[in-house]
NUMI-902118 format. One record per atom (N, C-alpha, C): x, y, z; residue in one letter. Coordinates in steps of 0.2 Angstrom, whole numbers, plus 5000, padded with zeros to 4 digits. Layout:
<atoms>
XYZA...
</atoms>
This chain:
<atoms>
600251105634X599751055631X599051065633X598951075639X598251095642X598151145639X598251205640X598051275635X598151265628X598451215625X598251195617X597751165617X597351125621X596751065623X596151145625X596451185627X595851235631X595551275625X596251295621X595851315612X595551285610X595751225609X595451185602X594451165604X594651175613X593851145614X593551215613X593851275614X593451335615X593351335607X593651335600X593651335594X593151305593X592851235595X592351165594X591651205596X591751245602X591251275605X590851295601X591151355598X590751425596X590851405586X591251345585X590851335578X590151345577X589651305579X588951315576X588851375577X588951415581X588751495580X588951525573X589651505572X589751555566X589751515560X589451465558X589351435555X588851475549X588551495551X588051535547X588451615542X588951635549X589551675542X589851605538X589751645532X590351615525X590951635525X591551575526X592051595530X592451645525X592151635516X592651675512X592451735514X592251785518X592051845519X591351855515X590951845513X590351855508X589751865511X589251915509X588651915514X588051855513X587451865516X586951825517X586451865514X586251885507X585851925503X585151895506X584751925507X584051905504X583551945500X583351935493X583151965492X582151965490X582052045491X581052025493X580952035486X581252055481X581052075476X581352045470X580952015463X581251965458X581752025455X581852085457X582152125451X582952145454X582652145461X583452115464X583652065466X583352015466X583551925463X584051945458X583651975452X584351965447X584752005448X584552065448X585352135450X585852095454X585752055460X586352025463X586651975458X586351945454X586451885449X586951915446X586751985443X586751995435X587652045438X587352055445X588452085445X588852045449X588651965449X589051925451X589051895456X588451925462X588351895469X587851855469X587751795464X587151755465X587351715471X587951695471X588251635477X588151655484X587851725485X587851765491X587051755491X586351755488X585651755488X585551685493X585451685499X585051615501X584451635502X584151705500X583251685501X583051745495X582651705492X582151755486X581351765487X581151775483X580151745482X579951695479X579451685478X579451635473X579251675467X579151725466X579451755458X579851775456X580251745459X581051755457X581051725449X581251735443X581051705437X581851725434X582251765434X582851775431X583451795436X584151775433X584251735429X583951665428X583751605423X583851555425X583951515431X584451525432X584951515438X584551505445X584351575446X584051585454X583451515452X582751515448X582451455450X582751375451X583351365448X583451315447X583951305455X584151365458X584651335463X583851335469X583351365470X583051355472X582551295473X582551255465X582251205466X582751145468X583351165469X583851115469X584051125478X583751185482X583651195490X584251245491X584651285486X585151295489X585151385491X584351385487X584351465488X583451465490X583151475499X582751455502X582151505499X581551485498X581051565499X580451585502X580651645503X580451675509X579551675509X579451685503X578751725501X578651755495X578151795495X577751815487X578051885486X577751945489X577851985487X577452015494X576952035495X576652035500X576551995506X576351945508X576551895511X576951875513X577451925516X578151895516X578251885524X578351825530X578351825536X578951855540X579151895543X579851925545X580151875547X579751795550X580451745554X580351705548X580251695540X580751675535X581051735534X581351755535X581851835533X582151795538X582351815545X582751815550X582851765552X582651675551X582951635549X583551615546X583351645542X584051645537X584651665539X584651725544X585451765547X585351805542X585351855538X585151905533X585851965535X586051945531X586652005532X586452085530X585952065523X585752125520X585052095516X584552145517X583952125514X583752185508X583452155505X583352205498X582652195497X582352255499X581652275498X581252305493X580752325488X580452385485X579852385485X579652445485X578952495481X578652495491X578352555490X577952575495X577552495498X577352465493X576952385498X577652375502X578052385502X578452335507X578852395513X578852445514X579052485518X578852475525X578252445526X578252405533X578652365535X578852305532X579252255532X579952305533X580252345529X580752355528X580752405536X580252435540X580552455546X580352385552X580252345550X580152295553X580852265554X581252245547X581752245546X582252275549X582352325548X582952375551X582652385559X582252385563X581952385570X582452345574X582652285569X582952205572X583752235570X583852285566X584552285566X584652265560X584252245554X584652215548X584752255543X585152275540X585352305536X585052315529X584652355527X584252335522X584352405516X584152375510X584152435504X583452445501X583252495500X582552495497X582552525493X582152495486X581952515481X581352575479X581252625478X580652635478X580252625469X580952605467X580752615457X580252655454X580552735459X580252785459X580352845451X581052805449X581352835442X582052795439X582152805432X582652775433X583252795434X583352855436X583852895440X584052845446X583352845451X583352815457X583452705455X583352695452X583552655451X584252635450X584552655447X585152655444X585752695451X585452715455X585852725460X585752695464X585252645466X585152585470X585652535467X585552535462X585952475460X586952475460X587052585462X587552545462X587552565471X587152585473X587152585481X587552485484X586952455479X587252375481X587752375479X587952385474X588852355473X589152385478X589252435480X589652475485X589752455489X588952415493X588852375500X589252305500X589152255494X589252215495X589952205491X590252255490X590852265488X590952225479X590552255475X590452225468X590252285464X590752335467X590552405462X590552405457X591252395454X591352385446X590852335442X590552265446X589952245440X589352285441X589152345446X588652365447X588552445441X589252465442X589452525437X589152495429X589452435428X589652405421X588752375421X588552365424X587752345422X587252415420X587452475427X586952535425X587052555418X587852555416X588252565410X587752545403X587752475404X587452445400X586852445397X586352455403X585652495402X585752555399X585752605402X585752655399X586052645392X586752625388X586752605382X586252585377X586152535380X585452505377X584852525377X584652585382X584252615381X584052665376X584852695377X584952775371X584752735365X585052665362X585152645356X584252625355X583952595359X583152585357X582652655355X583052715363X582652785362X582752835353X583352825352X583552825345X583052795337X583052735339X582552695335X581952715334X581352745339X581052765340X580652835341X581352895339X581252955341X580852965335X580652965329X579952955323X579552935325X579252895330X578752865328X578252925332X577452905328X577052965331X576752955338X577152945342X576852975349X576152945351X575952875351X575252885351X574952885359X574452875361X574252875368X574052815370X574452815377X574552725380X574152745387X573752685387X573452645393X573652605397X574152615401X574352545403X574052525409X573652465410X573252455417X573452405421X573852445424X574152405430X573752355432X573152375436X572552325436X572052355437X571652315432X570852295432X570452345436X570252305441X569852305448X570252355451X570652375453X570952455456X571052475451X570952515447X571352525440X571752595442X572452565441X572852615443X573552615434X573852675436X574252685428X574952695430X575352705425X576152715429X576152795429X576252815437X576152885438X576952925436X576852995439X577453035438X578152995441X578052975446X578552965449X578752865448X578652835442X578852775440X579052775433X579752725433X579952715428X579752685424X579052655425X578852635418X578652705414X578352745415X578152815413X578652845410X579252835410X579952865406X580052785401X579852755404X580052685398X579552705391X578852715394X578352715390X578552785384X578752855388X578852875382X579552885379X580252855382X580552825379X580652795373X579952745372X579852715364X579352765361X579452825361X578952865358X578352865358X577952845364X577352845367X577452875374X576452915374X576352965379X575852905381X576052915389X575652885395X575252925397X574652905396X573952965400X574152945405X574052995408X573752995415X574352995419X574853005418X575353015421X575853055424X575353105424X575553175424X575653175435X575053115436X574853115444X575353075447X575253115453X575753105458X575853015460X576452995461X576452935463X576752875460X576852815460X577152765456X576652715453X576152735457X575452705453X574652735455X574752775452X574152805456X573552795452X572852785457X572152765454X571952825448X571852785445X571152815438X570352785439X569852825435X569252775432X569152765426X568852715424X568652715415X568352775413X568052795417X567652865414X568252895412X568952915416X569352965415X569752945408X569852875408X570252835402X569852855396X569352855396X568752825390X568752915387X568752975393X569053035391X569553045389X570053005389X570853015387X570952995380X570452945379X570352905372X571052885370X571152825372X571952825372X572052765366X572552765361X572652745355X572652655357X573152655361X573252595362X573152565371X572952505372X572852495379X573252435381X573952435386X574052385388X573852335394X573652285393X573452225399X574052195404X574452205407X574952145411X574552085413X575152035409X575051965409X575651915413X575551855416X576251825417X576251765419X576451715417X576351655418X575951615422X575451575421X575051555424X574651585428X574751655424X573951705429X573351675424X572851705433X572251695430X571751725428X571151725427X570451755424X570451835429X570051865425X569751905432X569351915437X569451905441X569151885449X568751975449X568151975452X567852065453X567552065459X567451995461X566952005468X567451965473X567251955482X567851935486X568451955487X568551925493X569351935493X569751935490X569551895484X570151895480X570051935473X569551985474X569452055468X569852065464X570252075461X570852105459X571252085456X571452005458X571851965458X571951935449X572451905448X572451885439X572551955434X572351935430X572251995424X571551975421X571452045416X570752045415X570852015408X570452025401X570452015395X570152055391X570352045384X570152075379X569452095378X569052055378X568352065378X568052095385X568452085392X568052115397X567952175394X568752215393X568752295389X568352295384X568152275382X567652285376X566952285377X567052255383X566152255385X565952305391X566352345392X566352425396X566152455395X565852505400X565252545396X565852625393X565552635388X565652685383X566452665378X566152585378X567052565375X567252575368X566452585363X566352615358X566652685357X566952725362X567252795362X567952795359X568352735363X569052735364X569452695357X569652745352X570252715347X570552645349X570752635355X571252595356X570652505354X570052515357X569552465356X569452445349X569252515346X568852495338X569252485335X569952505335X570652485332X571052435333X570752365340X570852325341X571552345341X571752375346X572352375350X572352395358X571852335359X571752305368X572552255368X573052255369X573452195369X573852195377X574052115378X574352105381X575052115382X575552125388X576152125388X576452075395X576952065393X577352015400X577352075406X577152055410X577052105417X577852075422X577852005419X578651995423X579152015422X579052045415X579752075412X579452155413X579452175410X579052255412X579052285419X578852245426X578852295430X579652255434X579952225432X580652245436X581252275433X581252305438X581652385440X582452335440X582652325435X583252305435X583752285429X584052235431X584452235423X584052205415X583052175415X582752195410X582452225409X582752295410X582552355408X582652375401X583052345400X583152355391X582452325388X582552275391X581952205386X581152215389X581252265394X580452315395X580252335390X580752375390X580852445383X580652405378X580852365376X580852325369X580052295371X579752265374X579252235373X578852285375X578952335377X578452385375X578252415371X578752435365X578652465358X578452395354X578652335357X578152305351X577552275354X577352305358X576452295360X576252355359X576552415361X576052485357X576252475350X576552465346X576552475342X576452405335X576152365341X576052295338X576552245331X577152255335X577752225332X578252195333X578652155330X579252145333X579852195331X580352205337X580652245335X581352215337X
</atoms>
């Protein structure tokens, strides 16, 4: 009876310690990035996510369990503190793009297992996404989603393999103005819908341009990234860069009377929330991208 009473006390012990494993065997995801917020969603590990960002926007689901507490957040994007990560117990941390490659040795320094994204293509994408199924043992929905995509892709590149090619600007931003380079899958999205990305020939996933070289390129059509509740554009300060710019800023550039995409009033805006994640809406990138170069619904 004593040595029954010596378990039970040793049992009571070392509960609060492992309190933080989930007894079904399941990991502690956190994710740094809205595009793997949803990939863990979208193959069935949402119940595993206890930290996102606060742009985490899809599926539905992730904002509402996080305003309901049950999914905690860590940070923005950049901003992100290591002791919100390590707080949490992080089983596996899911990082992307070159801004976050500090963080992410910062991360693995402590031991924590982490996957990076660089959404450097969608080859590379698409093996990240099944690199996490494997990890978190959810191969089958991770297979059945790359599947998915790629379906859906072929079936929109189809759609659009007539149309004439015209030349796209997309301005990542304003005040640094940079383009989607060789090495980003927006650049295979863009000509995917039968449009040619200037500037894209350069090395990188987003590398700097100038207007002078744009206004050289004379590019057909220009896109702006917009996203809820952004603001004006900021050019001076700290805070230079920040929001998105407007229609008329481009207009009022010098030599903007050169560039087709101006005089043809096809300065337009696109969802930046939907377009730069590298994950399961990549169909619905593709798709709002042909209908803003090509000023349509599609």
């Amino acid at each position: 009876m004593r040595a029954f009473k010596k378990i039970i006390w040793l049992l009571l012990l070392i509960t609060p310690f492992t309190a933080f494993s989930q007894e079904d065997g399941s990991l502690r995801i956190v994710s740094l990035a809205p595009n793997w917020s949803h990939t863990v969603a979208e193959i069935g590990a949402i119940d595993d996510l206890v930290g996102v960002t606060r742009y985490a926007r899809f599926p539905a689901e992730v904002p509402l369990r996080v305003e309901q507490n049950r999914i905690a957040v860590v940070g923005g994007f950049t901003d992100i503190a290591i002791d919100n990560i390590t707080q949490l117990n992080p089983d596996l941390v899911l990082t992307a793009t070159g801004l976050q490659l500090q963080l992410k040795a910062k991360l693995e320094a402590l031991g924590i297992n982490v996957i990076h994204m660089e959404e450097s293509s969608l080859a590379e994408v698409y093996q990240k996404i099944a690199l996490l199924g494997k990890t978190i043992d959810h191969q089958q929905q991770a297979d059945a989603l790359v599947s998915s995509i790629k379906t859906e892709l072929t079936e929109i590149a189809t759609q659009y393999s007539s149309y004439p090619s015209p030349k796209v600007y997309y301005e990542i931003n304003y005040f640094y103005k940079c383009v989607p380079g060789k090495h980003s899958y927006m650049t295979e999205l863009i000509e995917l819908v039968g449009a040619r990305a200037i500037l894209s020939e350069r090395d990188g996933i987003a590398p700097m341009v100038t207007w002078p070289e744009v206004v050289a390129q004379n590019p057909d059509v220009i896109l702006l990234p917009i996203w809820p509740n952004a603001t004006g554009p900021i050019f001076e300060g700290p805070q230079a860069g920040s929001g998105t710019t407007t229609v008329a800023e481009v207009h009022a550039r010098e030599n903007a009377n050169k560039v087709n995409a101006i005089n043809n009033d096809s300065v337009r805006f696109i969802d930046s929330a939907v377009t730069k994640q590298a994950g399961p809406n990549i169909p619905q990138a593709a798709r709002l991208l042909a209908e803003a170069i090509y000023g349509q619904n599609i």
